[in-house]
Backbone bond lengths (Angstrom), bond angles and torsions (degrees), N, CA, C in turn:
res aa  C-N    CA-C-N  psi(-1)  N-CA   C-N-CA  omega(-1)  CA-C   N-CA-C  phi
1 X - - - 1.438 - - 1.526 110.73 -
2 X 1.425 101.98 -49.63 2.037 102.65 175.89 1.061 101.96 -55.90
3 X 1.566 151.24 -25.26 1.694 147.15 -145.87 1.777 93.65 -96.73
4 X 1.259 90.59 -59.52 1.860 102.39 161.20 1.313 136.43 -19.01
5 X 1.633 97.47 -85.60 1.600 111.64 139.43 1.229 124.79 -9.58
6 X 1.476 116.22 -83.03 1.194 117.98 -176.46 1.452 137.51 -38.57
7 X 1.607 79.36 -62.27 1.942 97.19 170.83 1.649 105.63 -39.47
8 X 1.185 126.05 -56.64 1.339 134.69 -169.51 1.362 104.68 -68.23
9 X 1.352 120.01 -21.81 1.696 105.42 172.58 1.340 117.00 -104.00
10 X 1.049 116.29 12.63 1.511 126.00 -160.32 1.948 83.77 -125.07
11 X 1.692 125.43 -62.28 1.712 110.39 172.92 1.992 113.24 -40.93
12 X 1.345 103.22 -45.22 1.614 113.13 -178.33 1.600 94.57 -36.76
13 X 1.760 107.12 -64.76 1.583 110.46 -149.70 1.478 107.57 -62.96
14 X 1.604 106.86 -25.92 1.672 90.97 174.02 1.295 106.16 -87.68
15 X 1.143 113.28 -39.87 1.823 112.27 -179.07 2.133 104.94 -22.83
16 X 1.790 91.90 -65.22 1.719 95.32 158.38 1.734 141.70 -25.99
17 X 1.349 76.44 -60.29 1.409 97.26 -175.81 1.428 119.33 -57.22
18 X 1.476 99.47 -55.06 1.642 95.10 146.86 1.270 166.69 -25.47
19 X 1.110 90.33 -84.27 1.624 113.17 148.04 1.655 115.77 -20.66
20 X 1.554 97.12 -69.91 1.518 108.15 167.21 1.550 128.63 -37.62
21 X 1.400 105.56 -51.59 1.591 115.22 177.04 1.201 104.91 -68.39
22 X 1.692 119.62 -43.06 1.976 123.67 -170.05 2.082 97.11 -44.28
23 X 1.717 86.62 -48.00 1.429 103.04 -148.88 1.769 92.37 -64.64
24 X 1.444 109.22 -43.51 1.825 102.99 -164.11 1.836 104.36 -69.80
25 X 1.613 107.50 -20.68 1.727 109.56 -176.74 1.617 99.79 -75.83
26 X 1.089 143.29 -21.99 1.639 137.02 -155.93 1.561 95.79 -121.50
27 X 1.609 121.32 -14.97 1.596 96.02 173.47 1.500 115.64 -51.61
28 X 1.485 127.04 153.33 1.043 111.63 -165.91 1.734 97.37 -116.01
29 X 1.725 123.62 -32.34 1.099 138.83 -176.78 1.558 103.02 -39.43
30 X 1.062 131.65 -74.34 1.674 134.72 -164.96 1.658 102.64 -74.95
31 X 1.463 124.77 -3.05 1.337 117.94 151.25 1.521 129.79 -79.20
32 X 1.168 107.97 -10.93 1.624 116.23 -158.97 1.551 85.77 -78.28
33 X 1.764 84.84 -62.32 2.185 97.06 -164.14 1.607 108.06 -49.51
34 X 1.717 120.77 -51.67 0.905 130.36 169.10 2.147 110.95 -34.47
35 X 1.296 116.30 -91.19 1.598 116.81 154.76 1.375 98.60 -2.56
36 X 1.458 140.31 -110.91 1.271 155.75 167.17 1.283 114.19 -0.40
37 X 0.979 145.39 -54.68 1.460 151.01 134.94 1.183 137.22 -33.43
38 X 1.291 103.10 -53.71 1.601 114.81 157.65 1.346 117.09 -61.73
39 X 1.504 126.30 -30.32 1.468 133.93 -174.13 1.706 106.00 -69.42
40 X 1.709 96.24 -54.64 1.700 110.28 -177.03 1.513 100.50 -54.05
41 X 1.157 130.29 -51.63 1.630 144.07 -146.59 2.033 81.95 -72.63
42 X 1.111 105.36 -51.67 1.795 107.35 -169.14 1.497 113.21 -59.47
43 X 1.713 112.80 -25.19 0.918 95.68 -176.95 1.533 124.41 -106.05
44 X 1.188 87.24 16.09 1.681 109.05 -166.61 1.347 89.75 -97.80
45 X 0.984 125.68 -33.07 1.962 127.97 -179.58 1.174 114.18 -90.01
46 X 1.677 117.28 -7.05 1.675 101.56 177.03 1.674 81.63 -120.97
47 X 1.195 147.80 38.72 1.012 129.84 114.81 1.230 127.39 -91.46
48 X 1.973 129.64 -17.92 1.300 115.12 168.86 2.131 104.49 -67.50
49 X 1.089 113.40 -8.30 1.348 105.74 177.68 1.691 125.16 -131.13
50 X 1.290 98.62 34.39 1.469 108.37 173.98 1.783 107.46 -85.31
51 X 1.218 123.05 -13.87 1.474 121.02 178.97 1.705 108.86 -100.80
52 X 1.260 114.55 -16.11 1.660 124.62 -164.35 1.399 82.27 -86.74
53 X 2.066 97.43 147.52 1.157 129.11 179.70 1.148 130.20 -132.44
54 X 1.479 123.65 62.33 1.171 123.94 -131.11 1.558 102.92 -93.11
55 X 1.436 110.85 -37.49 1.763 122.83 167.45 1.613 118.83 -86.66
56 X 0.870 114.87 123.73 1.464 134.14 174.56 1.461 80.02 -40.17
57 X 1.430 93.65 176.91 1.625 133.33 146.12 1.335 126.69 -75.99
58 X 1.317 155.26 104.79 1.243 138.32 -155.12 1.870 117.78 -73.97
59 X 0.870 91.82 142.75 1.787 108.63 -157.25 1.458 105.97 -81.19
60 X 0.924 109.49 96.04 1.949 132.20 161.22 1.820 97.21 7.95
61 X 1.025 111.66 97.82 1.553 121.41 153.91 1.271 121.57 -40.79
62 X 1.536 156.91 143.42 1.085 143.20 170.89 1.547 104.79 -107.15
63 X 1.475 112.39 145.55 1.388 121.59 -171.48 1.455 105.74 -109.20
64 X 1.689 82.31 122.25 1.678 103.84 -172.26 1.789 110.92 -81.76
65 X 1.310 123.57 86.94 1.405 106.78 -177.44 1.358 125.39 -87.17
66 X 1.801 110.37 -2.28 1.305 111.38 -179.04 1.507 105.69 -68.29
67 X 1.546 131.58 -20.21 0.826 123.28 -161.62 1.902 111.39 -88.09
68 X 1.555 100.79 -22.61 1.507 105.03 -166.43 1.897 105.02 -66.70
69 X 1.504 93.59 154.02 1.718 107.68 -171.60 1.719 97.10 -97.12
70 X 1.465 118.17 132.98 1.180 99.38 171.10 1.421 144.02 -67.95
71 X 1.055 148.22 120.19 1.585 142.25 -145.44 1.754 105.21 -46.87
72 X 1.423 107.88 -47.77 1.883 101.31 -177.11 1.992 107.54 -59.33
73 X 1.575 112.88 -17.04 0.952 122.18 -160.46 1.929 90.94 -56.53
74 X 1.300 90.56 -63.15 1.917 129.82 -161.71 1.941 95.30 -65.65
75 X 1.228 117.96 -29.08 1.389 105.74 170.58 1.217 124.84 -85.10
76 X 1.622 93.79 -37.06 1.880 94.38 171.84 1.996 125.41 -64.19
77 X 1.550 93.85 -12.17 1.699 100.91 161.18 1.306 117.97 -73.44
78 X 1.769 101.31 -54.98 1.495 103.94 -175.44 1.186 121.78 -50.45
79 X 1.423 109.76 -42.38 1.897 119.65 161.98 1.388 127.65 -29.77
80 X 1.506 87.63 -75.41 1.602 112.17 173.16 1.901 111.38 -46.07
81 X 1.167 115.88 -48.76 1.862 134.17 -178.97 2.158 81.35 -64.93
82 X 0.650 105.58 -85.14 1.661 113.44 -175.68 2.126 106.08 -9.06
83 X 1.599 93.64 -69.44 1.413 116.25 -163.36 1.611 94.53 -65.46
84 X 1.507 121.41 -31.88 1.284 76.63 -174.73 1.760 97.55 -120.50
85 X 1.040 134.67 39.78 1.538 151.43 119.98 1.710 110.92 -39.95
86 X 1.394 98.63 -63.05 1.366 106.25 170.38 1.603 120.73 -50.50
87 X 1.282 128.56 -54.50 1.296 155.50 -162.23 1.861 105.70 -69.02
88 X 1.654 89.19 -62.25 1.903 87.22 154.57 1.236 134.06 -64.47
89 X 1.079 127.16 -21.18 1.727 136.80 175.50 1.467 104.28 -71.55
90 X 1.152 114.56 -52.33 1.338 128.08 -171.32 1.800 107.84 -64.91
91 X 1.382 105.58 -47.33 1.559 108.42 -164.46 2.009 85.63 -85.86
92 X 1.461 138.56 -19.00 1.013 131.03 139.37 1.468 134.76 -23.42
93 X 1.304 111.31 -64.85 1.247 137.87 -170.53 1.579 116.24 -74.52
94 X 1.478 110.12 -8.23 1.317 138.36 -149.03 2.133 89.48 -102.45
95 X 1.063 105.49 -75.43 1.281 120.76 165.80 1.420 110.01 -148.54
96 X 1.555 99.01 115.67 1.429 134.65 -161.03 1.517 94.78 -81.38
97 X 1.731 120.35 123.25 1.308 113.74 -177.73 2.140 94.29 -152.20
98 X 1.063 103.61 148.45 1.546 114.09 172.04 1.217 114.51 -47.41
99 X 1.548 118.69 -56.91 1.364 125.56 -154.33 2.049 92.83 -69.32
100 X 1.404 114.55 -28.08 1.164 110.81 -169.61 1.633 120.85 -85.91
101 X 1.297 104.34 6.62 1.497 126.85 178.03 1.375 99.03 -95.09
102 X 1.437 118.81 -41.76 1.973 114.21 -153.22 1.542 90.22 -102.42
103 X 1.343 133.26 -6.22 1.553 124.65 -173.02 1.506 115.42 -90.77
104 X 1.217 104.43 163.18 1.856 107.51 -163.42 1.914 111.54 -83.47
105 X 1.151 118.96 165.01 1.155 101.02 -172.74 1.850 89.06 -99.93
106 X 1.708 88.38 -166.92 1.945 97.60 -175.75 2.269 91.67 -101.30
107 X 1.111 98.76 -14.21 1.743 83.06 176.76 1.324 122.56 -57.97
108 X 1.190 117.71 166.90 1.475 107.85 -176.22 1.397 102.75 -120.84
109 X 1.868 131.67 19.87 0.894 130.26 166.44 2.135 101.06 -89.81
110 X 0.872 96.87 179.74 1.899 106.11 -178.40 1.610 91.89 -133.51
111 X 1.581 80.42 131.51 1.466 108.66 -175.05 1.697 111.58 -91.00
């Protein structure tokens, strides 16, 4: 019965305890002034730093074109990856077998 007791006076004290914290997170009065202060304080700091320049401008990238692939280059793969996607589905569909589901294709794109 004392173990009982307890539990029940000891759930109460947090039940309290709670409450207390619910009640100090939702006051709203010492948030307003707080807000208000914080607002004045923000604007008082982006006018001591509305003229400061502390980051450059970012500096012109140079464009690498030796590296670019020509676009007919990149379609005539995608084609080629296509035809024989196609070619396995088909010889799939032809006689349907496991080993021909889990095996790699001959493209050299990755599926």
């Amino acid at each position: 019965m004392e173990m009982l007791l307890m539990g029940a006076v000891i759930s109460m004290f947090g039940l309290a305890v709670t409450c207390l914290a619910f009640g100090a997170a939702t006051r709203e009065e010492p948030a307003v002034a707080a807000a208000a202060a914080a607002a004045q304080e923000k604007v008082v700091v982006k006018a001591a730093t509305a003229n400061a320049r502390f980051f450059a401008g970012a500096p012109a990238r140079p464009v690498m074109d030796y590296n670019r692939v020509p676009i007919e280059a990149l379609l005539l793969q995608i084609e080629n990856h296509v035809r024989l996607e196609q070619a396995a589905a088909e010889c799939f569909l032809e006689s349907p077998n496991a080993t021909l589901l889990h095996s790699r294709t001959v493209s050299t794109l990755v599926n």
